[in-house]
C-alpha positions as CSV (number, residue, x, y, z in Angstrom):
1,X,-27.5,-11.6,7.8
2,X,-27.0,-12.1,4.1
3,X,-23.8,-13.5,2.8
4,X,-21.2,-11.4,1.0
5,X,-18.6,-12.3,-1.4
6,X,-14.8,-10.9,-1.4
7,X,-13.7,-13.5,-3.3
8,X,-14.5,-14.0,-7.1
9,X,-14.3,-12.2,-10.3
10,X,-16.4,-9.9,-9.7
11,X,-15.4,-8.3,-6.6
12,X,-12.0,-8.3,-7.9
13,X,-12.7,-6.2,-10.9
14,X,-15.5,-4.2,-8.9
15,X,-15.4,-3.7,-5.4
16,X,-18.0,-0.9,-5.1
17,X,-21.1,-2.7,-5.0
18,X,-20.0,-4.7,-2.1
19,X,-18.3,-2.3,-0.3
20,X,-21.9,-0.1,-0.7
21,X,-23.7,-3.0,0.6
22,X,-21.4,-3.0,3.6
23,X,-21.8,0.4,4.4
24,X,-25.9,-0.2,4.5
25,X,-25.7,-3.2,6.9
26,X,-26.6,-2.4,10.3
27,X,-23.6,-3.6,12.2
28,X,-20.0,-4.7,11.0
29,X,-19.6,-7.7,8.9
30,X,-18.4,-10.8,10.3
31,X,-16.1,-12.4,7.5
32,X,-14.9,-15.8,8.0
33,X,-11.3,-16.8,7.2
34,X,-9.7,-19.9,7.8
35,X,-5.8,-18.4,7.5
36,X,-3.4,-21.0,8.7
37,X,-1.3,-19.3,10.3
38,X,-3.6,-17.7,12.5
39,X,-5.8,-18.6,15.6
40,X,-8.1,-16.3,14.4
41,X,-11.1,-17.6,12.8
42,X,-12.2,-14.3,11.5
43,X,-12.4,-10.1,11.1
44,X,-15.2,-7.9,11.3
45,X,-15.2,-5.6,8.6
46,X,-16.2,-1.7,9.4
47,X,-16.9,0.2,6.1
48,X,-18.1,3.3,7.3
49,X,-16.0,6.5,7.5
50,X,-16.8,7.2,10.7
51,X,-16.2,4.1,12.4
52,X,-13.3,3.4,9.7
53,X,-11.3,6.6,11.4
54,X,-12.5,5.6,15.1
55,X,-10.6,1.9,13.7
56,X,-7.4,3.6,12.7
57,X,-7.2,6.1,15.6
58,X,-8.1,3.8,18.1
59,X,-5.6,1.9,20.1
60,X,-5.4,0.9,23.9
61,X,-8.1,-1.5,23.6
62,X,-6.8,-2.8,20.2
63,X,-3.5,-4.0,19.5
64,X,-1.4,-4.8,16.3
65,X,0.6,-7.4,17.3
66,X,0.5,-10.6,15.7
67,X,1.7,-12.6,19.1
68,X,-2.1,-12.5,19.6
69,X,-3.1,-15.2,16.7
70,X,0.4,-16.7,15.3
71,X,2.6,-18.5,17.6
72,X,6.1,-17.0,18.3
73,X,7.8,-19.2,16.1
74,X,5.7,-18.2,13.6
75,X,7.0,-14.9,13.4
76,X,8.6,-13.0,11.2
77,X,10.9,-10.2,11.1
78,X,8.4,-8.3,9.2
79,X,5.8,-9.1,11.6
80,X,8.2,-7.6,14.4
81,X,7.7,-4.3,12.0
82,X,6.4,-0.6,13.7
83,X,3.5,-1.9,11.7
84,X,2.7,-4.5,13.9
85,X,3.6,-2.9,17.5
86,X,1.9,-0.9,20.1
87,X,3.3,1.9,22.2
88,X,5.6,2.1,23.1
89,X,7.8,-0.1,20.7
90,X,5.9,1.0,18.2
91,X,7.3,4.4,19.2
92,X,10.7,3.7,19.7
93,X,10.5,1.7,16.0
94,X,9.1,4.9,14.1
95,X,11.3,7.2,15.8
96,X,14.2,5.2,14.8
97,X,13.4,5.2,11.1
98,X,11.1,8.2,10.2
99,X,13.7,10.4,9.6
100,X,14.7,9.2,6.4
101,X,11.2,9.8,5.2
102,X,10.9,13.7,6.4
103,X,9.8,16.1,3.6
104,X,12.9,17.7,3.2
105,X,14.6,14.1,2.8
106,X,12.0,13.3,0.2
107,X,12.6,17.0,-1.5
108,X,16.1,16.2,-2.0
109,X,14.9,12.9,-4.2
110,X,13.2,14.9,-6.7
111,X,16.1,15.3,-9.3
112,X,16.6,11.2,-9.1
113,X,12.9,10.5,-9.4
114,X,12.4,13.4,-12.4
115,X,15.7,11.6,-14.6
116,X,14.1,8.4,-14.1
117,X,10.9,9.7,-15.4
118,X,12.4,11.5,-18.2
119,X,14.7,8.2,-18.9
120,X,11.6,6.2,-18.9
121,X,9.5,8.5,-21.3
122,X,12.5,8.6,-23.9
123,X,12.1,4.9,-24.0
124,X,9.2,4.8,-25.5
125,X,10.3,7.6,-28.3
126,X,9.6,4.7,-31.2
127,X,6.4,3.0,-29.5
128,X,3.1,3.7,-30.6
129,X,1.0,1.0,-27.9
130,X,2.2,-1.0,-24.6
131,X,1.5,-2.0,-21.7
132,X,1.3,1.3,-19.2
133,X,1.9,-0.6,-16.2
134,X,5.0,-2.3,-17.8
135,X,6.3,0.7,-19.1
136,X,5.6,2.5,-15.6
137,X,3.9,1.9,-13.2
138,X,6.3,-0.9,-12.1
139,X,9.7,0.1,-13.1
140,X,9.6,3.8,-11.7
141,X,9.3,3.0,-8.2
142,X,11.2,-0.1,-8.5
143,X,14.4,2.5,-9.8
144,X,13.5,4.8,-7.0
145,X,13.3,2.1,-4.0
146,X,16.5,0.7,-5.2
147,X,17.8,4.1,-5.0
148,X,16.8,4.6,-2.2
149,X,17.4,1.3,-0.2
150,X,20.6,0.6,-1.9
151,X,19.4,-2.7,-3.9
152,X,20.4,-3.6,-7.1
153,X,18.1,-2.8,-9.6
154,X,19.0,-5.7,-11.9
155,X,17.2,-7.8,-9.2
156,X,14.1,-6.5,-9.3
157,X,12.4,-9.7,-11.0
158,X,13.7,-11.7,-7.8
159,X,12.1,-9.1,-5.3
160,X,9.5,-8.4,-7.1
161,X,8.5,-12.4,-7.3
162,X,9.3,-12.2,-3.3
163,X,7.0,-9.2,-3.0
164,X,4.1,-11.0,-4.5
165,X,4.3,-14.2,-2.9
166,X,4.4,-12.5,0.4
167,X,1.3,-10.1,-0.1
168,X,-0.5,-12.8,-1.2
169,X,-0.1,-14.5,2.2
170,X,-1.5,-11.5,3.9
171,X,-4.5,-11.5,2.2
172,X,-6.7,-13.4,4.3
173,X,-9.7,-13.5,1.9
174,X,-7.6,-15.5,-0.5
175,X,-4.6,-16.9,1.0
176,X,-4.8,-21.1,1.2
177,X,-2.1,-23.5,2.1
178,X,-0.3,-23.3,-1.2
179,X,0.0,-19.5,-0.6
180,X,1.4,-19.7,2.8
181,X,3.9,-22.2,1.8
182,X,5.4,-19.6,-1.3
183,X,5.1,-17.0,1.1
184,X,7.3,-18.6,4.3
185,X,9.9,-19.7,1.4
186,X,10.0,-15.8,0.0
187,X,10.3,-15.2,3.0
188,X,13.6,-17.4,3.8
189,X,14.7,-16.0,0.5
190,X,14.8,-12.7,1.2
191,X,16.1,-12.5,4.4
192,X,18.6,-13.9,3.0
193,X,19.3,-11.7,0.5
194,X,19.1,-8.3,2.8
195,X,21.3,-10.2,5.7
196,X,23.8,-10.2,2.6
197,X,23.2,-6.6,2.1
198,X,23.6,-5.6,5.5
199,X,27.0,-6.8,5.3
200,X,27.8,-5.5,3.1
201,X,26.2,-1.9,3.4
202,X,28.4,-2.2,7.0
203,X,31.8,-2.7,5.2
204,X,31.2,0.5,3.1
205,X,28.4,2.6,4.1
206,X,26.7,4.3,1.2
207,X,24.4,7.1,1.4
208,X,21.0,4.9,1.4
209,X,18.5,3.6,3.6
210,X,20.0,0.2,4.4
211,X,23.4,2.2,5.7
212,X,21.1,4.9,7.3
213,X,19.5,1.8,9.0
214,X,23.1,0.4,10.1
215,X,23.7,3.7,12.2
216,X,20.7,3.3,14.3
217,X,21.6,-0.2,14.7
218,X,24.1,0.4,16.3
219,X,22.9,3.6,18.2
220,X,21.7,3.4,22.5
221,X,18.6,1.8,22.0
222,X,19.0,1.1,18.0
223,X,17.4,-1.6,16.3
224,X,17.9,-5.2,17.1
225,X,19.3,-7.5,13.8
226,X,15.4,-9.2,13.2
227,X,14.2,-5.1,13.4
228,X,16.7,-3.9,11.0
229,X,15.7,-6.6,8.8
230,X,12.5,-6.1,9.2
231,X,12.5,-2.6,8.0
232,X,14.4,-3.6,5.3
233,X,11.9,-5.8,4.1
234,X,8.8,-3.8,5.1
235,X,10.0,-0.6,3.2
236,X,10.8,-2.6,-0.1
237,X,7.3,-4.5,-0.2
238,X,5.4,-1.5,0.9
239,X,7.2,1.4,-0.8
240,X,6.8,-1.3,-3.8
241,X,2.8,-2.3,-3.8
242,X,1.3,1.1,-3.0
243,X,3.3,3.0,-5.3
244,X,2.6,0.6,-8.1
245,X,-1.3,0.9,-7.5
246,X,-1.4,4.7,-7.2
247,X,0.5,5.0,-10.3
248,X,-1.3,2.2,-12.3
249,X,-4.6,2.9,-10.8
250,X,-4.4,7.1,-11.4
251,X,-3.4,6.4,-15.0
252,X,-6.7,4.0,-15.5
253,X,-8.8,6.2,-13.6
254,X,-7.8,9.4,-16.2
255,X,-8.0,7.0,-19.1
256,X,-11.5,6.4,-18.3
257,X,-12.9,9.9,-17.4
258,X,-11.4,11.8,-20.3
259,X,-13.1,14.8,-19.1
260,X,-11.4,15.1,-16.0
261,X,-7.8,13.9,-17.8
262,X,-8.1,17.0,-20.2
263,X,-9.2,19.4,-17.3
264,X,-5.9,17.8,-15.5
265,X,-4.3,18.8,-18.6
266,X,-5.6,22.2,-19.3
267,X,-5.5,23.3,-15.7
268,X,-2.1,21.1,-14.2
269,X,-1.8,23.3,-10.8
270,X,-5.0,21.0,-10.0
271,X,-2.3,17.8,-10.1
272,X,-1.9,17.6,-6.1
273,X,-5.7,17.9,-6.1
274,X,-5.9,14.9,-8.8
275,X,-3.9,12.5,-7.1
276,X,-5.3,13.1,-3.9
277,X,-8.7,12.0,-5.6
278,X,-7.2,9.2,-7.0
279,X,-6.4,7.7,-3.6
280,X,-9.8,8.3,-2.8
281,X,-12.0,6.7,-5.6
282,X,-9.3,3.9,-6.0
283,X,-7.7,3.3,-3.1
284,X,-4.2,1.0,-3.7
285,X,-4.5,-0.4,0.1
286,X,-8.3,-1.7,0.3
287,X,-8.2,-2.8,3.7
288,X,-6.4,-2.2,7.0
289,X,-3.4,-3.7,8.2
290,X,-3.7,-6.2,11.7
291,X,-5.7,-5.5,14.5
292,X,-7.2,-6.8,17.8
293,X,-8.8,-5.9,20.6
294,X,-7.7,-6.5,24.0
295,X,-10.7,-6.0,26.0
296,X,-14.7,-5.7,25.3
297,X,-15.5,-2.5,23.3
298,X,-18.0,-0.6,21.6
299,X,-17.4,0.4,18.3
300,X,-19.3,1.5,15.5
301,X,-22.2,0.3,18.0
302,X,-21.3,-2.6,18.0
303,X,-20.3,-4.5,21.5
304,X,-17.2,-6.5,20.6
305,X,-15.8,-9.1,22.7
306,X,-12.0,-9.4,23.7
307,X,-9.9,-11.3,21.2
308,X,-11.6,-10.4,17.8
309,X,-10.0,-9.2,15.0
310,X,-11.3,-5.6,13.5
311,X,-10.8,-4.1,9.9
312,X,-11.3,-0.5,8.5
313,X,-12.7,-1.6,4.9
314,X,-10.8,2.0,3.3
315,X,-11.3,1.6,0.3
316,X,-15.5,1.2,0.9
317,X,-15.2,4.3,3.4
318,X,-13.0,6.5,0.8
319,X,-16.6,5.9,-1.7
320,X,-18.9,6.9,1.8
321,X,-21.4,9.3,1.0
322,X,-22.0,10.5,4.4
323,X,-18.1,11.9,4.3
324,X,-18.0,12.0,0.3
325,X,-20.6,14.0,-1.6
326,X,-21.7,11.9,-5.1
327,X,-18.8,9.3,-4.3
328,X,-18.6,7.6,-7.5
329,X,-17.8,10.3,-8.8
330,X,-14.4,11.6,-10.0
331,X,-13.5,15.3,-9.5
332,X,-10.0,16.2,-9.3
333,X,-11.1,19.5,-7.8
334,X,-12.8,17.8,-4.8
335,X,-12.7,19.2,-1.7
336,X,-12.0,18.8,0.9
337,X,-10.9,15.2,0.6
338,X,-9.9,13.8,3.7
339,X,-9.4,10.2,2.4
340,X,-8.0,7.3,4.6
341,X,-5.7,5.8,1.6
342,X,-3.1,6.1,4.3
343,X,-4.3,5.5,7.1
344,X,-4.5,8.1,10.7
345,X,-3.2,7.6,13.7
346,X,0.2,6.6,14.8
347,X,0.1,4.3,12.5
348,X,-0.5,6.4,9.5
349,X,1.8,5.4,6.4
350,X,5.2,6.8,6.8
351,X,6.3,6.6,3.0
352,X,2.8,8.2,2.3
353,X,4.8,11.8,0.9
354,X,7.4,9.7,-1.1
355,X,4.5,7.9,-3.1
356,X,2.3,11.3,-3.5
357,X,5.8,13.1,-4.8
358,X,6.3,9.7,-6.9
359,X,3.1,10.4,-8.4
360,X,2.9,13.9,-9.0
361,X,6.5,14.4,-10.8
362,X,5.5,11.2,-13.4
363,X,2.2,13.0,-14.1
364,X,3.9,16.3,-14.0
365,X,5.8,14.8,-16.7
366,X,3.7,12.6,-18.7
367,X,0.7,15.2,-19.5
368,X,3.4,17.5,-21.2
369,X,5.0,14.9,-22.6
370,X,2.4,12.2,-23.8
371,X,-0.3,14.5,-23.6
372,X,-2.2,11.9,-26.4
373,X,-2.1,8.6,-24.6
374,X,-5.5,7.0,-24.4
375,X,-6.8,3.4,-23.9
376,X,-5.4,0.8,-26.0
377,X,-6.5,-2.7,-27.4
378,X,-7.7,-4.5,-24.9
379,X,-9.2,-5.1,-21.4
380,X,-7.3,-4.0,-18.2
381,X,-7.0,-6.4,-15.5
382,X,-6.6,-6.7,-12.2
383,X,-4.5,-8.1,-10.0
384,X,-6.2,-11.0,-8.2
385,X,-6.0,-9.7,-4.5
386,X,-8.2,-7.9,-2.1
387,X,-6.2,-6.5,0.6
388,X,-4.2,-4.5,-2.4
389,X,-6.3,-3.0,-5.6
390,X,-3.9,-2.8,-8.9
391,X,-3.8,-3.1,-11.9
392,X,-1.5,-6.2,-13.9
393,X,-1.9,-4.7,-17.2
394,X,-3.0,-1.7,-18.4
395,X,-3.4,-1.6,-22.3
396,X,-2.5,2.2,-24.1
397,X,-1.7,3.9,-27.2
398,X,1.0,6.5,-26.1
């Protein structure tokens, strides 16, 4: 089988012709990794739809605990995360939490999320050209999860540092020793900082997630102390990292098919429609999160032995033409468009309608009120990560 690079320069700023050559391969991609923190020697990567949905429904014979490859003292209180849990704690975990994230919860954000917009559009009244991501992409859902949480803004450049260093830990293609160390001392670090929170969030209760959080603490069957940190922590970096993506990577995607910017513009009903396709064609989480199997299986037909670590390569099955007539193509009227950008399952993304409503009320705004921006001086660039797909800078003339 012919080797294939995830890690240079070119998969970085162009996934797709990887990902196309995954999807042609006979059988799942073994792809060696040599994480540190991990007994695992390896994942095989599944980049078909079909077998990518069987991945994300599937569990029983697959589980997402980390126990499985890290030693217990190893682990973090994100690790001990719904994310990383079978039924039925994984059960119990989202039922404790999911009901800050119902729609009507996220409905009553809308005012909050439209003044920040607003707020962030009148501060670029005197600017002709910056940097779209600066200007946007990262502060609007920074103000929102702050809101939301009950952080302080004004520390965003210490999360967000915290943020980093822990994603890039998670990235097996890329993580190394170096990596691991900044991400076990974020770690410490923040923990730290949200125990602070916590208590003070329980000597006056606010009306944000933290307090929220608090209550079911100390509920029949509530979270224990790691959990509610856990959350905590899981929330910020994930509510964070996709949200920046879709944001940053929308914005680049209209910049660079004009056509379909100006339809979004002419016709702006089609926005839902738009952003949906944007999680499609560039898809801010790339791969899936943790998984294992607990027994032999078949899947995608391939036998699989007990013990092995699986991946659902979405962002390779978003571009699948099997599921996705003339992938590489654009269209913000596609349909349908049953993308995997987050996930199915029981493990689907719970912030998943906070992000799209995110999305949709900046671009609401931003084509009526900077209906002229276009691509500025310079060449974007990507972030250097795999597991994520965002943009660090995003040159435009506004």
């Amino acid at each position: 089988m012919r080797s294939i690079y995830l890690n240079n320069d070119d998969f970085i700023n162009n996934p797709y012709p990887v990902y196309c050559l995954l999807r042609e391969l006979d059988e799942p991609y073994w792809l060696p990794h040599s994480q540190l923190n991990s007994t695992s020697r390896g994942v095989w990567l599944f980049s078909r739809y079909a077998d990518a949905v069987e991945i994300l429904k599937i569990y029983g014979t697959v589980s997402k605990q980390l126990v499985h490859v890290r030693p217990p003292e190893q682990i973090s209180p994100l690790d001990l995360t719904m994310i990383n849990h079978d039924p039925p704690e994984h059960t119990r975990l989202r039922n404790l939490v999911k009901q800050a994230f119902t729609p009507e919860k996220i409905k009553l954000l809308e005012p909050a999320i439209e003044r920040i917009v607003d707020q962030l559009i009148t501060n670029l009244e005197q600017k002709q050209t910056g940097d779209f991501i600066e200007d946007f992409a990262l502060p609007l859902p920074l103000l929102v999860l702050a809101d939301l949480i009950g952080i302080p803004y004004d520390d965003h450049d210490i999360y967000c540092r915290w943020i980093t260093c822990l994603l890039d830990g998670y990235d097996s293609v890329l993580s190394d020793k170096e990596k691991l160390d900044r991400q076990k001392a974020a770690m410490q670090e923040i923990i730290s900082y949200f125990n602070e929170l916590i208590v003070v969030h329980r000597k006056q209760p606010m009306e944000n997630l933290i307090s929220s959080l608090i209550e079911v603490q100390d509920s029949k069957n509530g979270l224990t102390a790691d959990e509610l940190l856990g959350v905590c922590i899981l929330f910020l970096v994930a509510g964070y990292e996709t949200t920046v993506n879709l944001i940053g990577n929308a914005m680049y995607t209209f910049l660079y098919y004009p056509e379909q910017f100006r339809l979004l513009r002419q016709h702006p009903e089609l926005l839902p429609s738009a952003i949906e396709e944007t999680l499609r064609f560039e898809s801010p989480l790339q791969r899936s999160t943790f998984r294992i199997t607990t027994g032999e299986c078949i899947l995608g037909g391939k036998k699989i032995s007990e013990g092995e670590q699986i991946c659902a390569v979405i962002g390779a099955a978003n571009r699948d033409p099997v599921q996705f007539p003339d992938p590489d193509t654009f269209d913000i009227r596609r349909t349908p468009n049953r993308h995997l950008a987050f996930g199915l399952g029981i493990h689907n993304c719970l912030g998943a309608t906070l992000a799209r409503t995110e999305a949709r009320v900046f671009f609401g705004h931003l084509i009526k009120c900077l209906p002229n921006i276009q691509p500025g001086t310079g060449t974007p660039e990507w972030k250097d990560a795999t597991l994520f797909r965002g943009l660090r800078t995003l040159p435009v003339y506004y």
